[in-house]
N, C-alpha and C positions, 0 to 999 in steps of 0.2 A: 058725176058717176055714170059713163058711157051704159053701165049694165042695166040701169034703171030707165035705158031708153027702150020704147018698143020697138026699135028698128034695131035692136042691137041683137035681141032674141029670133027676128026674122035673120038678121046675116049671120046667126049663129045655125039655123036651120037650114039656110041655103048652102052652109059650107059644108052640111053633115052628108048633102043629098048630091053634091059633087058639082051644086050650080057656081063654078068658080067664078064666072064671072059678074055672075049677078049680086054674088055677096062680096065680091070687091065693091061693087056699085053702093052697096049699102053703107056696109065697114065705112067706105073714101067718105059719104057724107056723115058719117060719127065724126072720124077723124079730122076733117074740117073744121069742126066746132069744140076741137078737145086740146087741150096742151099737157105738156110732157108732166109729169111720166106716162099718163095714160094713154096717149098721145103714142110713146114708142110702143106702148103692146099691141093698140090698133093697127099700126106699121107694121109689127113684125105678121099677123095673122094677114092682114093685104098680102104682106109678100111671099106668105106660103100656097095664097090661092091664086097670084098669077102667076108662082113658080109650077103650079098644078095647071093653070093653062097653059103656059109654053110646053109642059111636057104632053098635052093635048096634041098641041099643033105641032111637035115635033122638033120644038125649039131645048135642046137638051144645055145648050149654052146659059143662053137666058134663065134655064130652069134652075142649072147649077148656081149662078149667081145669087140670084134671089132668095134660094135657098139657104146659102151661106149669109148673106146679109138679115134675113128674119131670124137665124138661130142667134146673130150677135146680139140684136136686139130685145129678144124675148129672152134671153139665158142673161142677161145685166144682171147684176144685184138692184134690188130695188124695184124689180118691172110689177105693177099691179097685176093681177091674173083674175080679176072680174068673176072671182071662183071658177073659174075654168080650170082642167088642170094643163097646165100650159108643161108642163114636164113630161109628161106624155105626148103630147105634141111634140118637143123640142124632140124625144127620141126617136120619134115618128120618121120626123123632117130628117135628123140627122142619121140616122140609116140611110134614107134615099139618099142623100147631099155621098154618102159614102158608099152607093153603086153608081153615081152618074159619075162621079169621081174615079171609077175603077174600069168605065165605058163600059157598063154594065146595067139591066134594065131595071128601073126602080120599081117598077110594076110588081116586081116579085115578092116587094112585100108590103106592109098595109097603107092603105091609102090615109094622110091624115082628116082627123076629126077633133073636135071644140066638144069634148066631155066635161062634166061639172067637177071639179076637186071633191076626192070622197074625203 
């Protein structure tokens, strides 16, 4: 159970506070010690925070990619969601996946965040 790791509540903190890359650094070591299905939600949350770093660095290509491939992943049937609500996330991401998609700025609307499932 990745959520019952202390490093899983640090990369959940790091992702809230927009350290994209630091909480890839964490998330990458969960997910190295985890297999699927838990294994893809780890994945899909990686790939929404270095879809948040390319669009840092300006990389809107990269950002769109990533973006579309962590909504595959997290929207599966079956994906654990570590009580997170990962549905709110998935709208998050796929608003921006559908302004980078229209060459239009995702900034404009909310940044995602790793809330608890109410």
């Amino acid at each position: 159970m990745p959520e019952a790791d202390p490093r899983f509540q640090q990369a959940v903190d790091l992702f809230n506070r927009h350290e994209w890359y630091a909480a890839h650094d964490v998330f990458e070591e969960i997910w190295h010690e985890t297999s699927d299905p838990e294994r893809r939600t780890l994945q899909g949350i990686l790939q929404v925070a270095v879809a948040q770093l390319h669009l840092q660095r300006g990389n809107t290509r990269g950002a769109t990619i990533l973006f579309g491939e962590a909504m595959g992943r997290l929207k599966r049937p079956g994906t654990p969601d570590f009580g997170l609500d990962l549905e709110s996330l998935c709208t998050c991401v796929s608003e921006r996946l559908r302004l980078l998609q229209l060459d239009q700025d995702p900034e404009t609307c909310t940044v995602p965040s790793l809330r608890l499932r109410s």
